[in-house]
BALOBA-1460 file (C-alpha; in Angstrom, 3 decimals):
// residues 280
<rec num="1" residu="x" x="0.000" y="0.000" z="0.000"/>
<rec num="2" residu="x" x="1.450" y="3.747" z="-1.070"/>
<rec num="3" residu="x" x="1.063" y="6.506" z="1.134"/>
<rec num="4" residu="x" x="-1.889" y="7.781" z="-0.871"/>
<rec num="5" residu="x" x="-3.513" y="4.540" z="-0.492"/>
<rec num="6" residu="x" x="-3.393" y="4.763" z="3.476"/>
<rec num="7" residu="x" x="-4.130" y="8.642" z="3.491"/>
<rec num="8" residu="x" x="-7.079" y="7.788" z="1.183"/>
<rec num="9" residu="x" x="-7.811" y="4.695" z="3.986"/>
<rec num="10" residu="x" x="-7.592" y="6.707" z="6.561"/>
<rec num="11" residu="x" x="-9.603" y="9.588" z="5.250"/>
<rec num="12" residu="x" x="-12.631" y="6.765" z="5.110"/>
<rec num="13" residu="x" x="-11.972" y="5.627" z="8.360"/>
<rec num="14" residu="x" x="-11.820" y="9.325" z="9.572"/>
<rec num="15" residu="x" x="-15.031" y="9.997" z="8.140"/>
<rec num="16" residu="x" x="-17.024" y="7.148" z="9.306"/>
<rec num="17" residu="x" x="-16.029" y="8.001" z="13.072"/>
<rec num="18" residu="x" x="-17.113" y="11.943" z="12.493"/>
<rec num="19" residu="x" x="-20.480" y="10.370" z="10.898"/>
<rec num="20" residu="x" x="-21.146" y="7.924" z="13.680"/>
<rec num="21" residu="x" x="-20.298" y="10.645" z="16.263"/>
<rec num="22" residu="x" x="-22.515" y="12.718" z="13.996"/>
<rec num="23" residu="x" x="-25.433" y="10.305" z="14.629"/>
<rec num="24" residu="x" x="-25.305" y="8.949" z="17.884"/>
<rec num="25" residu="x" x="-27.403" y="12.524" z="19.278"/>
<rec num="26" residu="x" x="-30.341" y="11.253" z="17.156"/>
<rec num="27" residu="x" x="-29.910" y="7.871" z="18.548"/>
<rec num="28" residu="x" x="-29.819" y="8.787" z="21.762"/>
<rec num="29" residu="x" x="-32.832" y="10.973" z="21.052"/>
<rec num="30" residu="x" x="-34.564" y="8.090" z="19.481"/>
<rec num="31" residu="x" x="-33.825" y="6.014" z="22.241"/>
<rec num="32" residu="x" x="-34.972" y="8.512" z="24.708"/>
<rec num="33" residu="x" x="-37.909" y="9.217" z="22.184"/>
<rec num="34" residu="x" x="-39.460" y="12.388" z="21.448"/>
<rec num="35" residu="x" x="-42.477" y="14.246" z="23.288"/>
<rec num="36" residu="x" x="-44.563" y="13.343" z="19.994"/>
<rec num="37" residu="x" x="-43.221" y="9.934" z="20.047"/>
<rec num="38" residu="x" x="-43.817" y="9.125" z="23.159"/>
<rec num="39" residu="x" x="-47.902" y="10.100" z="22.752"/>
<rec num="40" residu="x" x="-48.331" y="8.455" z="19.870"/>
<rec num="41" residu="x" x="-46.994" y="5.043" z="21.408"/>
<rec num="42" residu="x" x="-48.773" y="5.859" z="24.936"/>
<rec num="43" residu="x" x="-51.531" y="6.750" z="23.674"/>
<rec num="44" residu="x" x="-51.859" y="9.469" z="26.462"/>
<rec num="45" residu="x" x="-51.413" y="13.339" z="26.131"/>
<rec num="46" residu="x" x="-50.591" y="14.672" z="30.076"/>
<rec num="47" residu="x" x="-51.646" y="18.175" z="31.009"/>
<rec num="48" residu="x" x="-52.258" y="20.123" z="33.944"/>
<rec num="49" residu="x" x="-55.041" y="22.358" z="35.280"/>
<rec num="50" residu="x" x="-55.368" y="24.766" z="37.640"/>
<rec num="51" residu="x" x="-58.080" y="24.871" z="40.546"/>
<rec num="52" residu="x" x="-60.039" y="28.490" z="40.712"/>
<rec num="53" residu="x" x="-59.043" y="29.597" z="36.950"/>
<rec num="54" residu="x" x="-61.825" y="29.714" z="35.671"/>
<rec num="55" residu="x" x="-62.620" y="30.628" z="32.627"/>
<rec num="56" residu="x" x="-59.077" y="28.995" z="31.975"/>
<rec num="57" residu="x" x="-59.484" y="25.933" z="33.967"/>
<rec num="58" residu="x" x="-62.004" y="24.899" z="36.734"/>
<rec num="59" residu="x" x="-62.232" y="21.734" z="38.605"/>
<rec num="60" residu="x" x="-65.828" y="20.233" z="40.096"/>
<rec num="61" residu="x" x="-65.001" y="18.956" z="43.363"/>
<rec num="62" residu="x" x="-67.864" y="16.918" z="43.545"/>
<rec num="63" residu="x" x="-66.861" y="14.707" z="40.676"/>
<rec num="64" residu="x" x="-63.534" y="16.313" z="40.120"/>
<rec num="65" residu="x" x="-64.439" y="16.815" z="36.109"/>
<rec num="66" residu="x" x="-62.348" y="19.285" z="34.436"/>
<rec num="67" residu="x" x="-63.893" y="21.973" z="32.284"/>
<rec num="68" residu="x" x="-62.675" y="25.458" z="31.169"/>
<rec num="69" residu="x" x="-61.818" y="26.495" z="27.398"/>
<rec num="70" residu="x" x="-57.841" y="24.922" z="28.223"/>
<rec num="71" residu="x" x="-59.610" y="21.354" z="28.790"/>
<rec num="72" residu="x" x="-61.469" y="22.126" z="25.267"/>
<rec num="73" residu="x" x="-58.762" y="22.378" z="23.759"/>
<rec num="74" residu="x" x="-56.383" y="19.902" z="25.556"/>
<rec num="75" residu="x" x="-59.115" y="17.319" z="24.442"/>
<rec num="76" residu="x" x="-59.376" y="17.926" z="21.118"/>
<rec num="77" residu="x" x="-55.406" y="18.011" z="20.593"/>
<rec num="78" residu="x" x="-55.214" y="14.541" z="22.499"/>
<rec num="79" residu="x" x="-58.491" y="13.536" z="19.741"/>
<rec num="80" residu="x" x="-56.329" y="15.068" z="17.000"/>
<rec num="81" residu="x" x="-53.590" y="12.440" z="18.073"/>
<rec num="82" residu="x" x="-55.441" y="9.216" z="18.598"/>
<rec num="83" residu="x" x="-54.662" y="9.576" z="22.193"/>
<rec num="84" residu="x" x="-56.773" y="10.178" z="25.846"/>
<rec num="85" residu="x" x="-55.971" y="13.050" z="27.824"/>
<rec num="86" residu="x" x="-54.211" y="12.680" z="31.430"/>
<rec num="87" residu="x" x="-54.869" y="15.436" z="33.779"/>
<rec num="88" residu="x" x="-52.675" y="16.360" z="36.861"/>
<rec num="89" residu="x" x="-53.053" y="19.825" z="38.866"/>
<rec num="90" residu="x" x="-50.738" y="22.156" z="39.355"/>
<rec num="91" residu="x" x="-50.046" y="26.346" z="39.804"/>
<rec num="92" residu="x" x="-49.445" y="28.932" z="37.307"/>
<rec num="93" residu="x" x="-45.802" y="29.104" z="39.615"/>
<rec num="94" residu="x" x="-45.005" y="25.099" z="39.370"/>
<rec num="95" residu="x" x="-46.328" y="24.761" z="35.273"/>
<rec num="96" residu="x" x="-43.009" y="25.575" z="33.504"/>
<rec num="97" residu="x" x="-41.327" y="23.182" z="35.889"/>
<rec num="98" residu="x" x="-43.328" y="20.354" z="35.517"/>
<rec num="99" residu="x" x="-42.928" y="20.659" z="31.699"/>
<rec num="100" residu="x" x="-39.184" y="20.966" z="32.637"/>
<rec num="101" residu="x" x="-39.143" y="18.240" z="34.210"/>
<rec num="102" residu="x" x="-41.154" y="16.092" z="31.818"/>
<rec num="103" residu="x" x="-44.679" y="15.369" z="34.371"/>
<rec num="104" residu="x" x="-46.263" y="17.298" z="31.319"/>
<rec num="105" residu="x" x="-46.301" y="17.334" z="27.489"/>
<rec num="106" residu="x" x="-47.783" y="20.567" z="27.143"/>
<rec num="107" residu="x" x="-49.631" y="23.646" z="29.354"/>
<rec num="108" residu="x" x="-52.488" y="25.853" z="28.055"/>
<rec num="109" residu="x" x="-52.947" y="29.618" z="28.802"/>
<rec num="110" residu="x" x="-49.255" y="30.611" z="29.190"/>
<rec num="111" residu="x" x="-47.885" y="34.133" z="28.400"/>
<rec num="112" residu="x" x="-44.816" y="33.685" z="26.490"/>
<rec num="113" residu="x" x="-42.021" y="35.998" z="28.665"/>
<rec num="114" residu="x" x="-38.529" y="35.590" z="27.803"/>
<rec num="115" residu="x" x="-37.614" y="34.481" z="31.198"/>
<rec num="116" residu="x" x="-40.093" y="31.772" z="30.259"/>
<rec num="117" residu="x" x="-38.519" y="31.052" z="27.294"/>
<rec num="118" residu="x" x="-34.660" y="30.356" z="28.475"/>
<rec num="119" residu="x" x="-36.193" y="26.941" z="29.328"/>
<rec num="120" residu="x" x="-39.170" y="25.923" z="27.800"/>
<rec num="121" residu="x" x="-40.603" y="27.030" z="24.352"/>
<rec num="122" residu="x" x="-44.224" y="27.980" z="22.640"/>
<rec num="123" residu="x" x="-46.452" y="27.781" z="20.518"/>
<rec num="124" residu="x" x="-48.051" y="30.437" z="18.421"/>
<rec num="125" residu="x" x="-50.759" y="32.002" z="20.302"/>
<rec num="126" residu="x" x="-54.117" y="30.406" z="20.858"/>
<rec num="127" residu="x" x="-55.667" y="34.405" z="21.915"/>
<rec num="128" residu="x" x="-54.373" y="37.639" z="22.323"/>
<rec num="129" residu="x" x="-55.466" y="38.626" z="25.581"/>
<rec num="130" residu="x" x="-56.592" y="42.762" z="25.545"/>
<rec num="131" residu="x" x="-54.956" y="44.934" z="29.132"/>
<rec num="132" residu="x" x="-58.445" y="46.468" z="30.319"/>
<rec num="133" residu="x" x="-59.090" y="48.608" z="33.482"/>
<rec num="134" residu="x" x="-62.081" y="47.628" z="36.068"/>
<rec num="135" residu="x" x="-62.233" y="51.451" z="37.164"/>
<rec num="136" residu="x" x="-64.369" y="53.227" z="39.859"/>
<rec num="137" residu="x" x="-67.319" y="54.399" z="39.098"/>
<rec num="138" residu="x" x="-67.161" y="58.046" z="37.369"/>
<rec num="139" residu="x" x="-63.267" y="57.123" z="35.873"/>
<rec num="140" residu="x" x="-63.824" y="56.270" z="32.313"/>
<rec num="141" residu="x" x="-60.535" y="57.414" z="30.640"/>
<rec num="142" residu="x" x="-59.853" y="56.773" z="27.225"/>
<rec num="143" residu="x" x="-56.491" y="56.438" z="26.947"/>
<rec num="144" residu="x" x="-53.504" y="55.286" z="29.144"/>
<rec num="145" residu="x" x="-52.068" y="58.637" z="29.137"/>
<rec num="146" residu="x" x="-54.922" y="59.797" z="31.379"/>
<rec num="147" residu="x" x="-54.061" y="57.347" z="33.757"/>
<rec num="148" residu="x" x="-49.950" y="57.971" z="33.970"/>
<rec num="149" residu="x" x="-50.765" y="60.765" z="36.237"/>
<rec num="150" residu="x" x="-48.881" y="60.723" z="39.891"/>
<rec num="151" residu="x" x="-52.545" y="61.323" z="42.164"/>
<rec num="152" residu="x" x="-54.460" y="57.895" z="39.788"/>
<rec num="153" residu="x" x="-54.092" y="55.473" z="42.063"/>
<rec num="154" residu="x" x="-53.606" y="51.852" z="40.489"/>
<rec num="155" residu="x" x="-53.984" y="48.474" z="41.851"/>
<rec num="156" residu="x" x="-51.543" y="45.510" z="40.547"/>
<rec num="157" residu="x" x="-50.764" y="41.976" z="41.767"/>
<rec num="158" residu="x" x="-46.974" y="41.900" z="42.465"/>
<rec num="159" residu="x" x="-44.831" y="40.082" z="39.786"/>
<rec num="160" residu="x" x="-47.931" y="39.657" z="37.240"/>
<rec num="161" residu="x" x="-47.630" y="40.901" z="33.505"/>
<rec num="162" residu="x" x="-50.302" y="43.002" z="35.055"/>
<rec num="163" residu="x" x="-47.404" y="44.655" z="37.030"/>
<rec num="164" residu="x" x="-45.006" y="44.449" z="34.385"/>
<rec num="165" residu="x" x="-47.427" y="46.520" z="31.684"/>
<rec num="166" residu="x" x="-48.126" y="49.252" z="34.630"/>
<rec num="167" residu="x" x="-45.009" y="49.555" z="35.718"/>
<rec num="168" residu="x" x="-43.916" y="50.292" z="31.546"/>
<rec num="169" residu="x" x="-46.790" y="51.990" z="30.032"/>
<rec num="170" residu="x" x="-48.314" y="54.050" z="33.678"/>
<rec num="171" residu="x" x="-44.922" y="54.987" z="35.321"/>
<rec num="172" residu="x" x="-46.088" y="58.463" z="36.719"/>
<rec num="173" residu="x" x="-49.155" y="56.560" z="37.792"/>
<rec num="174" residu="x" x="-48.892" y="55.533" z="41.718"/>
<rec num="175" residu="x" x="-49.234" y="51.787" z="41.945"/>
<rec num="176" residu="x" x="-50.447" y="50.003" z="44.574"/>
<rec num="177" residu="x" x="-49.279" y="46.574" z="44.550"/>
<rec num="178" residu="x" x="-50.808" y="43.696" z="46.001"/>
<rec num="179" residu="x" x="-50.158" y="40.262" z="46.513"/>
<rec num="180" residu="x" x="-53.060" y="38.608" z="44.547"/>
<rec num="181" residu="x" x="-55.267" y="39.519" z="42.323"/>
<rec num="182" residu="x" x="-58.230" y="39.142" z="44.372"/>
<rec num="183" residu="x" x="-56.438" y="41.778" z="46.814"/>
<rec num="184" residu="x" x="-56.114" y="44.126" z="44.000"/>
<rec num="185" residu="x" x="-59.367" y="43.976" z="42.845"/>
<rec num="186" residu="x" x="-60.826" y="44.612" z="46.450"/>
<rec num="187" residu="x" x="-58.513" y="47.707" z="47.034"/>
<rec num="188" residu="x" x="-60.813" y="49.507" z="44.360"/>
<rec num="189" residu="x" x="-63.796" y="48.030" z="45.491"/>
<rec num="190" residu="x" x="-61.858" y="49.576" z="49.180"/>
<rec num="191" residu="x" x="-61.315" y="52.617" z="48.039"/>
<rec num="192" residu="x" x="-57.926" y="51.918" z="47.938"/>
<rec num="193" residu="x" x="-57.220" y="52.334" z="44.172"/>
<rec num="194" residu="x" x="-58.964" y="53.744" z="41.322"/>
<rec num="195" residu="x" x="-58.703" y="51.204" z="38.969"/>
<rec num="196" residu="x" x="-57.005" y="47.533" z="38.921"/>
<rec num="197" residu="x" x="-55.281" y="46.345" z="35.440"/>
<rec num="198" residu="x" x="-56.388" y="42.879" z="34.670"/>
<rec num="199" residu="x" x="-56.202" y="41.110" z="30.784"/>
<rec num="200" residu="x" x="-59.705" y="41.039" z="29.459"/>
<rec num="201" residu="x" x="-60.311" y="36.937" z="30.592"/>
<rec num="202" residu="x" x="-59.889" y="38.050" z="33.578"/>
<rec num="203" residu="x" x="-61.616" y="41.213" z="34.323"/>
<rec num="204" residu="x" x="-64.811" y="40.010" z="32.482"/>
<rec num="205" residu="x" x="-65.482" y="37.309" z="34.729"/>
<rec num="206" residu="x" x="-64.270" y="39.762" z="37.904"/>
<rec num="207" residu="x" x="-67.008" y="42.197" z="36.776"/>
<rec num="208" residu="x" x="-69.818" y="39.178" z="36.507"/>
<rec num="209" residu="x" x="-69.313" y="37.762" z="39.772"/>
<rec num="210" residu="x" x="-68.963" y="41.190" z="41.622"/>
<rec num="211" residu="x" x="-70.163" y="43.782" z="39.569"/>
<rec num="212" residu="x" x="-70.008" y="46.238" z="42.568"/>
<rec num="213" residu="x" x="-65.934" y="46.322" z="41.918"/>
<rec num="214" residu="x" x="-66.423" y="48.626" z="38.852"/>
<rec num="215" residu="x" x="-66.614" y="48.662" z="34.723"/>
<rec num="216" residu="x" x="-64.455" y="47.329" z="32.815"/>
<rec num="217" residu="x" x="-62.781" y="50.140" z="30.499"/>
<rec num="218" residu="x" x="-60.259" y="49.472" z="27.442"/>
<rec num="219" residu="x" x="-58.171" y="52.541" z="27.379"/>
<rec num="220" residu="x" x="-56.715" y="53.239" z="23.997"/>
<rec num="221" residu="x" x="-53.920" y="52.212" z="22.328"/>
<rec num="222" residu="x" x="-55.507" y="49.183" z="22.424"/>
<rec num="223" residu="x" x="-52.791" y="46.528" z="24.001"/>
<rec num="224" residu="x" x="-53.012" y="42.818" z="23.623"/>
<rec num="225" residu="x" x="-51.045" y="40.204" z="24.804"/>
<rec num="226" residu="x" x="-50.104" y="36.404" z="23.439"/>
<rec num="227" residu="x" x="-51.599" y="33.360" z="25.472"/>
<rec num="228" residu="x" x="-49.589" y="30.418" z="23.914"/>
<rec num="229" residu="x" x="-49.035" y="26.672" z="24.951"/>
<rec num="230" residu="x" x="-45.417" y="25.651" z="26.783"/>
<rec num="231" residu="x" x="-43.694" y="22.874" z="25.926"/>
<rec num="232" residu="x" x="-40.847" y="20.829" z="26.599"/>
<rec num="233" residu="x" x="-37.948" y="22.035" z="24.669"/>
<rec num="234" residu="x" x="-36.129" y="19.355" z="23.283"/>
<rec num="235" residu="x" x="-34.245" y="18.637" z="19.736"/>
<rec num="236" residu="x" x="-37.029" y="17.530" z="18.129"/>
<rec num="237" residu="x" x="-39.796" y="20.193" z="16.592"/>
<rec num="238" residu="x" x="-41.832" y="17.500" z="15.658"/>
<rec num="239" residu="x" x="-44.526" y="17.836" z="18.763"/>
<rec num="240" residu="x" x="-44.665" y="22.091" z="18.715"/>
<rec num="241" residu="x" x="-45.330" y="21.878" z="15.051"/>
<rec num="242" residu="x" x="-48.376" y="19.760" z="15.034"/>
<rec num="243" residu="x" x="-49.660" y="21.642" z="18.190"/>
<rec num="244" residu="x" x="-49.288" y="25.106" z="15.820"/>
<rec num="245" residu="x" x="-50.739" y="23.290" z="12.754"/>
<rec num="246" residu="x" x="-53.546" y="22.105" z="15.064"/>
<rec num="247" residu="x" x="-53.770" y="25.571" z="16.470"/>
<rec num="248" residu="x" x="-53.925" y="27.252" z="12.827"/>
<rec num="249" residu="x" x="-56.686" y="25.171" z="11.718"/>
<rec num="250" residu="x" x="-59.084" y="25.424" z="14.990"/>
<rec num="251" residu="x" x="-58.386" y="29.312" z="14.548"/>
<rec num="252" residu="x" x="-59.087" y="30.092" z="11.297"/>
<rec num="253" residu="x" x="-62.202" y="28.152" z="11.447"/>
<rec num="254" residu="x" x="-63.440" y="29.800" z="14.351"/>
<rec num="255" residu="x" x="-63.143" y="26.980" z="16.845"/>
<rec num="256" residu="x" x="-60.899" y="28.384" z="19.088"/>
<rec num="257" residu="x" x="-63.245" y="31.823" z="19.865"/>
<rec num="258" residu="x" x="-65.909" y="29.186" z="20.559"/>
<rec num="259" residu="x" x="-64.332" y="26.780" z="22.836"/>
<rec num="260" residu="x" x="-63.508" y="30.653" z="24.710"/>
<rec num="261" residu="x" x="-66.687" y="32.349" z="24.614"/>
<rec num="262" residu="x" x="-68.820" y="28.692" z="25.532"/>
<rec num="263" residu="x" x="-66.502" y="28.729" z="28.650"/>
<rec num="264" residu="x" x="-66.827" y="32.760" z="29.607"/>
<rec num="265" residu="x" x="-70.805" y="31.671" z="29.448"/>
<rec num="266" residu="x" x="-69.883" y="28.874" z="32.084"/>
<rec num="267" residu="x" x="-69.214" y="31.823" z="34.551"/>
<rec num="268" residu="x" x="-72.718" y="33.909" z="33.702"/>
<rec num="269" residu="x" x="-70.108" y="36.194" z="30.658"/>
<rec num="270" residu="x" x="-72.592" y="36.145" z="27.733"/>
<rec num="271" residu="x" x="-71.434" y="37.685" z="24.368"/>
<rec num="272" residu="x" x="-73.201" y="40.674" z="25.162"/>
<rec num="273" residu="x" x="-71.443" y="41.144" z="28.079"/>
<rec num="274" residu="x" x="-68.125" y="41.521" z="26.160"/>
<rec num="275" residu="x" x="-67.482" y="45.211" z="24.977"/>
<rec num="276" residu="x" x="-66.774" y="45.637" z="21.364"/>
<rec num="277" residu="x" x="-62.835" y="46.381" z="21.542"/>
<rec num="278" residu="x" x="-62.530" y="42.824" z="23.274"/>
<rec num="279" residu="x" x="-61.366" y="40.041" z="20.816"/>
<rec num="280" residu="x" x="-59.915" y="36.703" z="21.026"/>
């Protein structure tokens, strides 16, 4: 053998190590198996709800059935894979980790912050959820500008995108921040505040059960933000891709703003009830 012979032979031999280090990330992947995968061979899509959510999730604890526009949809994307849905409960605080740390193939009704995002990814939305005002009576401003004013007293629960958006768009506004958003809501109803910012699922059932807190008012510029799905992330797309295909095609055939308005009518919110500038 020449010495182009053995660099050639060695070249081959070089190459087929670099492909089979090259390949053994898939195999361990496909030994591991993917998110996708693993439903279609279990035959079981796991989610999680959340007790007192409502119209997002909500929990009869007489029979312990699970209803709420998330469970709509979490059941028809377990349908849409030939699979039966496999509920667990959990907190908006503990979701990301328990898709982190693989109890859960996928959660409903997150908002998609880029802390969020270092370790989990999402969807495209399934909404976009409009910032609204419940405001005293006699306060009907039409824009946020009105509101940024130092002696507009604004109610917030800590840490919430609620917080966040005040905190960015009112910051001459004084906020009064509260631990939940129950206690925010009752500081206006108090006295307290002037007006609470809550997203639009929120504040319309607020308003239905207690509409002694105040009205619900959607200052412009009109904001909206993204409620997506979180998922695991992992190498494979192939499980986030047919949740936004899924998503696409229950949108754009109006499935999606049904499965939400039939469970804002669960809580007494009719369409009616729903102010114009409101959309899902």
């Amino acid at each position: 053998m020449n010495r182009r012979e053995f660099a050639g032979l060695f070249g081959l031999a070089g190459a087929g190590i670099a492909a089979t280090a090259l390949a053994t990330p898939a195999i361990a992947q496909q030994a591991t198996g993917s998110t996708f995968d693993k439903i279609r061979s279990s035959k079981k899509l796991r989610v999680a709800g959340i007790v007192g959510t409502e119209p997002y999730y909500h929990k009869d604890i007489a029979t312990g059935e699970w209803t709420g526009f998330c469970m709509s949809m979490a059941r028809d994307l377990a349908k849409s894979l030939e699979a039966e849905v496999e509920i667990s409960e959990t907190t908006w605080g503990n979701a990301v980790l328990d898709l982190q740390s693989n109890k859960i193939d996928i959660m409903f009704g997150l908002s998609p912050t880029p802390s969020r995002a270092l370790v989990v990814e999402f969807t495209r939305p399934i909404m976009q959820n409009t910032f609204t005002i419940i405001a005293k009576p006699g306060l009907e401003p039409k824009t946020w500008e009105e509101l940024n004013k130092p002696e507009v007293r604004i109610a917030v629960d800590i840490g919430s995108t609620h917080d966040l958006f005040a905190r960015r768009v009112l910051p001459k506004a004084t906020l009064v921040a509260l631990k939940t958003p129950d206690d925010a809501t009752l500081a206006v109803q108090a006295g307290r505040a002037d007006a609470v910012i809550q997203v639009a699922m929120l504040s319309l059932v607020t308003v239905k059960k207690n509409p002694r807190v105040g009205k619900i008012v959607v200052p412009g510029p009109i904001v909206r933000q993204p409620t997506c799905a979180g998922v695991r992330a992992e190498d494979s797309p192939r499980f986030r891709t047919f949740v936004d295909n899924w998503l696409e095609y229950n949108r754009s055939s109006g499935v999606v703003t049904e499965w939400i308005t039939n469970s804002l009518a669960l809580v007494g919110v009719q369409k009616q009830d729903i102010p114009a500038d409101i959309q899902f």
